[in-house]
N, C-alpha and C positions, 0 to 999 in steps of 0.2 A: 638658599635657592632664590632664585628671580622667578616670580607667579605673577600670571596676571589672571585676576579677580572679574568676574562678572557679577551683576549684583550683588555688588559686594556693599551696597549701602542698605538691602532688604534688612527683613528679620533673622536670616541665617547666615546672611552674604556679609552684615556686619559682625557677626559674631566670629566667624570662619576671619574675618580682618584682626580681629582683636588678635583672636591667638597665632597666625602667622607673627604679628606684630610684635610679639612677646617672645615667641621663639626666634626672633631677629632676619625673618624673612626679607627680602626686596618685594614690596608688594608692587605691584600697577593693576589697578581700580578702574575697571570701564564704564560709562555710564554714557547713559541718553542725554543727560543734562552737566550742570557745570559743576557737580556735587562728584564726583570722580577725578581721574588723573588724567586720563584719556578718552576721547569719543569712540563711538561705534568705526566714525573712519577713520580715524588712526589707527584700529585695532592691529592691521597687517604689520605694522612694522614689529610691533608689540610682540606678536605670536614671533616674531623670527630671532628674536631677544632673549624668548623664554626658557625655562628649566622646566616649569608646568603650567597649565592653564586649567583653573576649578570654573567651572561656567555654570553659573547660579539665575542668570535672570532669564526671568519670564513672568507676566501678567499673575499677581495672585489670584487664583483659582475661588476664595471664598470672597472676593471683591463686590457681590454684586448678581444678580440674575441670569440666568444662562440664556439670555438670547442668542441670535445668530450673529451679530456683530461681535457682542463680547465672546462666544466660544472662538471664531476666527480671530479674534485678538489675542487669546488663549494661544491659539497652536499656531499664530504665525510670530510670536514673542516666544517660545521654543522653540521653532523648529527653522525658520532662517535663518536665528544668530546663530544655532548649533552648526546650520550651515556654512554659514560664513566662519566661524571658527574652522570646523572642520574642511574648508576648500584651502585657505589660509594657512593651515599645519600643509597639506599637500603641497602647495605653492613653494614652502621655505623650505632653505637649502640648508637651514640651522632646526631640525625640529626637538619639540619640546619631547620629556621624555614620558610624562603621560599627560593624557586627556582626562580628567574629572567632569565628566557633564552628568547635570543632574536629571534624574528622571522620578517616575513615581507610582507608592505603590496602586495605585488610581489602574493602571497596567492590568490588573487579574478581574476588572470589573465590579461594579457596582452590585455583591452577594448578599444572600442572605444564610447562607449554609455554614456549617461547623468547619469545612476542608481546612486543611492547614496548608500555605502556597508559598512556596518558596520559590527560588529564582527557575525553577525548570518547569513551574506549570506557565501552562500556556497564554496568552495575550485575551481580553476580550473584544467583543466586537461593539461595544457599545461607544458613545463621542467620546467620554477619554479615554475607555482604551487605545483606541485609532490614534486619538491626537498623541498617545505614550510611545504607543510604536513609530510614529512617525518621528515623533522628537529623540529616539535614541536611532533609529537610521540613519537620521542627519547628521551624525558623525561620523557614518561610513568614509567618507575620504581619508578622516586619519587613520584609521584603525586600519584601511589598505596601502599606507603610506609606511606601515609599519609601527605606529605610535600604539604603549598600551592606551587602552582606554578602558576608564571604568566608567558604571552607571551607578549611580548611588537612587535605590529606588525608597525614594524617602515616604515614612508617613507619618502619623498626628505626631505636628512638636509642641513640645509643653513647653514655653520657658515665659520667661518674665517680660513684662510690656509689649507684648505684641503675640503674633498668632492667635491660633485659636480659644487658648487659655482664658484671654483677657474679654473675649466676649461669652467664654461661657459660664464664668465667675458673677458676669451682671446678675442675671435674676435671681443666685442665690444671694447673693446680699441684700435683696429685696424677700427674702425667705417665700421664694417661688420656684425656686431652682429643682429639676429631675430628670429624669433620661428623658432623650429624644426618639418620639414614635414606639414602637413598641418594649426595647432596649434590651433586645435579644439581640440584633446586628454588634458585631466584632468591631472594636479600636481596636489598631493595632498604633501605639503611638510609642513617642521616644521620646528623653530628654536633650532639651538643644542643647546643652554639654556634647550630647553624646555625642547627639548628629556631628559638631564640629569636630569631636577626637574621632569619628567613624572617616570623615570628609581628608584631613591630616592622615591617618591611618593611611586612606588609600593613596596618597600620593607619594605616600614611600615602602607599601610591600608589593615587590616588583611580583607576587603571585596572582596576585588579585587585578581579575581584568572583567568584563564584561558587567552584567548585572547583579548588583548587589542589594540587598533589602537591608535599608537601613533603620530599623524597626527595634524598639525592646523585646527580646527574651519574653516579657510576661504580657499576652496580651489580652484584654478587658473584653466583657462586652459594654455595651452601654449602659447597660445598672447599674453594675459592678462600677463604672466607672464615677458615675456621678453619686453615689452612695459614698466612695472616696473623696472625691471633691467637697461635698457636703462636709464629712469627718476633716479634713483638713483646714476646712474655712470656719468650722463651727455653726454649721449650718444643716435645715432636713435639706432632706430630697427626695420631698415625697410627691412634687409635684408634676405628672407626666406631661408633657404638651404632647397630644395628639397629633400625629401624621398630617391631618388635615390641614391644621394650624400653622401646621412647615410651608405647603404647599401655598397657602396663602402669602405666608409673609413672604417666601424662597424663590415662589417658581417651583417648576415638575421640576426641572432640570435640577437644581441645586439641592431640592428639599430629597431628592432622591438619593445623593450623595449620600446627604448626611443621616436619611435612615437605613441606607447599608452600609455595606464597610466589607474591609478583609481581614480574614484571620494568618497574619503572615506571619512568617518567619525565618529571624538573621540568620539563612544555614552557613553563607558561604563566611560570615564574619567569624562566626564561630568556630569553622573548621581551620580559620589561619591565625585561632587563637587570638582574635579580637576580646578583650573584657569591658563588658558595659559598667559606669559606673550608678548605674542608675538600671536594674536589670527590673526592676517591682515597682508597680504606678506609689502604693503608700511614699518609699521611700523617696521618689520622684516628686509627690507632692507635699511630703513635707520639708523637704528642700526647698524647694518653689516659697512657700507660706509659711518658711522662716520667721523671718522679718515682720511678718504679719503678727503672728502669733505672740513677739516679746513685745510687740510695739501693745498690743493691748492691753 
């Protein structure tokens, strides 16, 4: 198939490259800069080319403080280029045969409750819910143009040298490491294996269309999780940093993030017989902390 890639040079967008690349895909790579195939304004011809488009970029979300500038950098790095994708598929006389745009599970709000949310509970009304809803309407033009189009509502990815992982490994290695704020709030996270064979998945089971939560099977609260990380690294995790402590270093905005969370779940993956390889944080990180583990 001929895809063209959106952030396809990020933490998931290059990995989503690797494995098209292996399965002998025609990739085309769009980027802001000169590290891609094509620019944001070439993009038009690109889409009229396509078999598929995965559309991966937008502003990493834990970059940084949530001011008012950067949240609008946030939802205007989602939610224009979705646009411009999605006016672009309406425009061509050749269209692709699904839209892959990503979204996130950020969508169900910022909780602190046990619910389990799958793709039919409802949107929140907090700044990323908004900006989540806003970023998969943006692709309304394809999807009345008649293209499938999925969402892949992504959350915590675990993988190697980048995301989250790699900043929350620091202070255990300084044997300071333990949940964040009280660590009752819900992970619901995944391995970047998966996310990419979830991402592949969707652009070839012609049932799967709208929102999909792309989440593991087994998901954490925040002890649980870093009591694993600990066990995995060789390391305690007895060490809490208090709520307050987020808020300083984070901002309200970001430190809030990361002491709620949702408790989600892959229903629609699993009902068209999606298998995770990574379906339990243990086996997930001891994957991850292979290589760690012989090296020492």
């Amino acid at each position: 198939m001929r895809i063209v890639l959106t952030g396809g040079t990020g933490f998931i967008g290059s990995a989503v490259a690797r494995a098209l690349r292996e399965r002998r895909d025609d990739i085309v790579i769009v980027s802001r800069g000169n590290d891609g195939d094509v620019t944001w304004e070439g993009v038009e011809g690109e889409v009229e080319r396509a078999d598929a488009i995965v559309h991966l970029a937008g502003e990493p979300i834990a970059a940084g403080r949530f001011t008012a500038a950067r949240l609008e950098r946030i939802r205007s790095s989602r939610v224009d280029t979705t646009t411009q994708i999605a006016s672009a598929i309406a425009r061509s006389a050749h269209k692709p045969r699904v839209l892959v745009s990503a979204s996130a599970i950020g969508i169900y709000g910022t909780r602190l409750d046990d619910e389990v949310v799958d793709e039919s509970a409802p949107p929140a009304g907090d700044q990323l819910g908004r900006i989540c809803v806003a970023w998969e309407a943006a692709a309304n033009p394809a999807r009345e143009a008649g293209v499938r189009v999925v969402h892949p509502r992504i959350g915590v990815v675990l993988g190697r040298g980048g995301g989250v992982l790699s900043k929350m490994t620091v202070p255990f290695k300084w044997f300071v490491g333990g949940p964040l704020g009280s660590g009752a709030q819900w992970l619901s996270w995944i391995h970047l294996r998966d996310v990419v064979r979830a991402i592949l998945f969707a652009i070839g089971e012609e049932t799967l269309a709208g929102p999909v939560n792309v989440v593991a099977p087994g998901p954490v609260t925040m002890s649980d999780f870093a009591r694993s990380l600990g066990r995995a690294i060789g390391r305690p995790a007895a060490m809490r940093v208090p709520a307050f402590a987020l808020r300083l270093a984070l901002g309200e905005g970001l430190a809030q993030m990361v002491l709620t969370g949702q408790r989600a779940a892959p229903r629609k993956l699993q009902q068209v017989g999606f298998r995770f390889q990574f379906p339990e944080l243990a086996g997930a990180l001891a994957e991850l902390f292979a290589e760690r583990r012989v090296s020492r």
